[in-house]
C-alpha positions, 0 to 999 in steps of 0.5 A: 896919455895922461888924466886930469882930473879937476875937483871943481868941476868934476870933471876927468879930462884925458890928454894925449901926448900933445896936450890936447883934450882926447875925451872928457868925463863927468865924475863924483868925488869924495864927498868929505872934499880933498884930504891925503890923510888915511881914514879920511875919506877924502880924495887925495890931490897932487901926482899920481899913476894908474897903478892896475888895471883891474877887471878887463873882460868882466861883464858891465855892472861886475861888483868888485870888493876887495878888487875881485869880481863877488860873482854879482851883477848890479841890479837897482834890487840888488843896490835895494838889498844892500843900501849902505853898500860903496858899489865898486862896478865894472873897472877899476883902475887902481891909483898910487901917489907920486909924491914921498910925504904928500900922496906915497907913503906912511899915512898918505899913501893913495894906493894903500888907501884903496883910491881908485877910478871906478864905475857905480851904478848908472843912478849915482849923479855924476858931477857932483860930490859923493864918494867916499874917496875915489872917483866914481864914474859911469860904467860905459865912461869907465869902459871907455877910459879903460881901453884908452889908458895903460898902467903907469899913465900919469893922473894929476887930481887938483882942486883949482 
């Protein structure tokens, strides 16, 4: 298995090991664009691997900060309570660049920018930009990319 994940048209497809469209998925990315520097708020582009696999058998709507699980749920009253708030829901898989100097390492690190695939409230529009870095997607899509990939499958961002 393997994902490609296109910033155009923001979509995540999944491979199998013959190179054919298992699934594909509408995602939100950055909405700053595509940028590998810290502090960017970017999504970064090139190789990557699911690092960790993060939140199985947690509830649907789990919040996350920190990638621990807060002990809330999401509700459209709890987003209400908090509007500012990056809600991180229900998996996370945790992204960690391939490539020395681009993507891994020093100010270009993808893991130590926190990037990940992560579930958002049902609300958030898929297939446009506005993350503030990672690849949001819906809970159910997550839940199900979560049960099909493993740690260490290979993930390609690209902006063509």
């Amino acid at each position: 298995m393997r994902i490609v994940i296109n910033i155009p048209s923001q979509q995540l497809d999944l491979y199998d090991n013959n190179n054919s469209i298992v699934e594909q998925y509408r995602i939100s990315s950055a909405g700053k664009g595509v940028g590998q520097q810290y502090g960017s708020f970017c999504t970064p582009l090139g190789k990557h691997i699911i690092r960790a696999k993060i939140g199985k058998g947690q509830p649907v709507n789990t919040v996350f900060v920190r990638r621990r699980p807060t002990g809330e749920i999401y509700t459209p009253e709890l987003g209400t309570s908090f509007p500012g708030r990056d809600w991180i829901l229900t998996r996370i898989l945790w992204l960690s660049g391939c490539e020395l100097g681009f993507n891994r390492m020093g100010k270009v690190d993808t893991m130590r920018r926190y990037i990940y695939i992560h579930g958002s409230p049902d609300s958030v529009e898929m297939g446009k930009p506005g993350s503030i870095g990672c690849i949001r997607m819906h809970n159910n899509d997550l839940l199900e990319l979560f049960d099909l990939v493993q740690a260490g499958t290979g993930v390609d961002i690209n902006d063509v």
